[in-house]
N, C-alpha and C positions, 0 to 999 in steps of 0.2 A: 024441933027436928034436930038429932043430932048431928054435925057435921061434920064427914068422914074426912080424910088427909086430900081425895080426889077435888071436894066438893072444897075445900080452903084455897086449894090451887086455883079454880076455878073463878072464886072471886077475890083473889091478887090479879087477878089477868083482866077482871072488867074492873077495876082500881086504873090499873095500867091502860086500858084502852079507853078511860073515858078523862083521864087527865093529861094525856097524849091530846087531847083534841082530835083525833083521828074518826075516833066512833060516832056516827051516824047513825039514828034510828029506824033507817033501811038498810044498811049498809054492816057494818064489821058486829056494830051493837047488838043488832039482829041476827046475826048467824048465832054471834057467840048465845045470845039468850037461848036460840033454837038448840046450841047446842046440849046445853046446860040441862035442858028438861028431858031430851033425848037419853042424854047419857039417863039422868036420874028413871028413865022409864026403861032402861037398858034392851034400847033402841040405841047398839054402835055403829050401825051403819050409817044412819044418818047422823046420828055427831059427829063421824067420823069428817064426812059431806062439810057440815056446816063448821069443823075446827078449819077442815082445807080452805076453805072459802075466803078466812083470815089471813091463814097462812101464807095464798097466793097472791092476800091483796099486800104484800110485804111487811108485813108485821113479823121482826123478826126477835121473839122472845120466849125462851127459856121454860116459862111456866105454860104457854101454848104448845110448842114441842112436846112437852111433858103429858100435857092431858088427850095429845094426840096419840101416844105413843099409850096411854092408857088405854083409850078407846079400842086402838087395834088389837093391841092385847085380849080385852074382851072379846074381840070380835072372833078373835082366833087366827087372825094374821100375825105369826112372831116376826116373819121378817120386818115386815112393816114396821112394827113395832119398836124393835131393838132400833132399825134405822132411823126412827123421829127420837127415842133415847138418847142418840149418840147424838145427834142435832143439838139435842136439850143441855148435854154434859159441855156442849163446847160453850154455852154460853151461862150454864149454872151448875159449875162443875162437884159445888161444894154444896148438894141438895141434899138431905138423906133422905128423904123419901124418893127422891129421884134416882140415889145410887140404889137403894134397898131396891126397889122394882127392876130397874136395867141389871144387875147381878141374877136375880130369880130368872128374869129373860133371858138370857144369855145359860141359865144352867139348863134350860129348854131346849136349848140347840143339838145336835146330833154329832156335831164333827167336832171333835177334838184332836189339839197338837200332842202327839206323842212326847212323854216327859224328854226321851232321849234327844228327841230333835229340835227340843231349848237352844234358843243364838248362844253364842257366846254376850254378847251383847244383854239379853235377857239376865244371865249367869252375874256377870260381873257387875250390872248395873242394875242388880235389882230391886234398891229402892223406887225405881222409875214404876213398877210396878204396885207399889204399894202406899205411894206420897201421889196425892194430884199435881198437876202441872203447873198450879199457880203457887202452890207451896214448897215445891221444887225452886222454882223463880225467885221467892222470899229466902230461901235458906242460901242461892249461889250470892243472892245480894250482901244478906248477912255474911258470910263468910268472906267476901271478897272485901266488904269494909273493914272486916277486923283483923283479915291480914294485913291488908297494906294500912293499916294503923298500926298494927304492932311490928311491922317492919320501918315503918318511920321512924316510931318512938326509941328501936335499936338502936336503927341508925344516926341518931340528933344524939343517942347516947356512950356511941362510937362503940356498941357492944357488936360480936357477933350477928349478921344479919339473920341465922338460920341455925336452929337450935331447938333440938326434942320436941317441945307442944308447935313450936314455931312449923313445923313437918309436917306437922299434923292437921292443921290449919289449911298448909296449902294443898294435901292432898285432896281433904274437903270439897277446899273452894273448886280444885279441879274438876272432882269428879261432879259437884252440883254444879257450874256451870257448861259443863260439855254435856250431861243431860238435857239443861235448860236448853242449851244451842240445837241441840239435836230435836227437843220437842218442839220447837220455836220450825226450825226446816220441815218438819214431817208434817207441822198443819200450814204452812206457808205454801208448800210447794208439791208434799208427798198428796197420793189421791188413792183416799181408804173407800171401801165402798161396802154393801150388808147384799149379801144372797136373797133375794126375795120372795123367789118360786119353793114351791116347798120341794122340791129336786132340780137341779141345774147339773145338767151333762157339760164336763168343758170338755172341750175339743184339741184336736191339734191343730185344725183349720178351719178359715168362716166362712162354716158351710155346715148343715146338720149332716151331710154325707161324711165329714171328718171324725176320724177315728176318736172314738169317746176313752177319754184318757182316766176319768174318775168322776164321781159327780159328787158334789154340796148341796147341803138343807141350811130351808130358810134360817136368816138368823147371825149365818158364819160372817165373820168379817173378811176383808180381803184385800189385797193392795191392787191397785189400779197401773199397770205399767204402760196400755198405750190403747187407742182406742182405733180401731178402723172397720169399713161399711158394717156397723150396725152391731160391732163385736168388741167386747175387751177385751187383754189379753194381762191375765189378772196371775197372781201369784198366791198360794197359802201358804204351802213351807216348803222348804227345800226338797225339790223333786216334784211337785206339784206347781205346776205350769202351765197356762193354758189359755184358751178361745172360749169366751162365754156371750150367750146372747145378751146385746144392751138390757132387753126388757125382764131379766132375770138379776138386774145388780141398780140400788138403789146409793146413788154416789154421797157422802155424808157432805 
C-alpha cells in the first residue's frame, strides 16, 4: 500500500500514543485505530468522532490536531478545519505538510483584509509574517548575543561603543526582539478565535434583534476582545467591530 503524507501522520501519532503509556486497547488506542480505517474508507465523519475522542481525553499533539483538521477538511467543514490547523501550528509550527494544507485552507475562505487596511504594524514588521515564531525567537537570541559581544569586545578595547555594522546589529536585535515580545504576549494573553458557521452575522448587540453590522465565513480568523451572555465581542479590522454568537467562533 502506498502511504500518503495523511496516512505517515497517522502513524507518528500511534508511535506517540503507545510510548506515552497512555493508550489503552479500549480506550485512546481504539478510537485512534477506528479512526484510521474510517479516514482510509473516507468515512470523515466518524474519524472526525473518533480523532475528538483523543483529543478530549487530553492528549494534546500536534500531529492529532493535524489529522483532525484533515478530516474536517474532507468533510467539508473549513471552519473547523482551519481551527484544528491553527491548534496544530501552535504546537508544530515548522510542519510542511501542515503549513502546505492550512495555507490551501485559508485561501478557501471568503473574507479578506483589504490591501489598504494593512496595520502599520503589519508594514513595518513584516518579517513577522513571513519567518515563524520560533525562528523569530532564534534570530532575537542570535542577535542579542552578538551585540552585546561585540559591544564588550569594544569596550575591553576602549574603542568606540557604536559604529556602522555596530547600528545595524542593534537595529536587528531590536526589531527581532520586540516582534518576539509581542508574539510571546499575543499567544500569552491575546484570544484569536476561527468563524465556524459558514455565515456569522455580528451585531451591534447580544441579541439577534441587534442591528447586523456585516457578517463572516467559515474559516476567518478573528481576535477575541471580551466575552458576555453567550456572545463575543470580536474584532477583524479596523471598522469592523462587533457581537458574535459564542457557537459561531471556535477559540484557538
Amino acid at each position: 500500500m502506498k502511504i500518503t503524507r495523511p496516512m505517515i501522520s497517522f502513524y507518528c501519532l500511534a508511535l506517540i500514543l503507545l510510548a506515552s503509556g497512555t493508550a489503552r486497547p479500549t480506550g485512546q488506542t481504539r478510537a485512534f485505530l477506528d479512526a484510521v480505517e474510517q479516514y482510509r474508507q473516507n468515512n470523515y465523519r466518524q474519524a472526525i468522532a473518533s480523532f475528538l475522542t483523543i483529543a478530549e481525553s487530553g492528549v494534546q499533539n500536534g500531529k492529532l490536531f493535524y489529522n483532525l483538521g484533515n478530516a474536517y477538511l474532507k468533510n467539508g467543514q473549513l471552519g473547523h478545519a482551519i481551527l484544528w490547523y491553527e491548534r496544530a501550528l501552535q504546537r508544530t509550527p515548522d510542519d510542511p505538510d501542515l503549513k502546505f494544507n492550512y495555507d490551501y485552507a485559508v485561501s478557501l475562505t471568503k473574507d479578506r483584509i483589504d490591501a489598504g487596511a494593512a496595520s502599520i504594524w503589519r508594514i513595518l514588521f513584516f518579517w513577522n509574517h513571513l519567518l515563524s515564531a520560533r525562528m523569530i525567537r532564534w534570530l532575537a537570541i542570535v542577535f542579542n548575543l552578538v551585540f552585546w559581544s561585540v559591544l564588550l569586545i569594544r569596550t575591553l578595547l576602549k574603542k568606540r561603543p557604536l559604529k556602522g555594522p555596530v547600528y545595524l546589529l542593534l537595529i536587528a536585535l531590536l526589531g527581532f526582539t520586540t516582534t518576539a515580545a509581542y508574539n510571546y504576549y499575543s499567544r500569552s494573553y491575546g484570544t484569536a478565535g476561527i468563524i465556524l458557521a459558514d455565515e456569522a452575522p455580528v451585531r451591534s448587540g447580544l441579541s439577534n434583534q441587534s442591528t447586523e453590522l456585516f457578517v463572516l465565513h467559515a474559516g476567518t480568523k478573528v481576535k477575541v476582545e471580551n466575552e458576555k451572555d453567550g456572545y463575543y465581542r470580536i474584532y477583524f479590522t479596523e471598522g469592523k467591530i462587533g457581537w458574535l454568537a459564542k457557537m459561531s467562533v471556535g477559540i484557538i
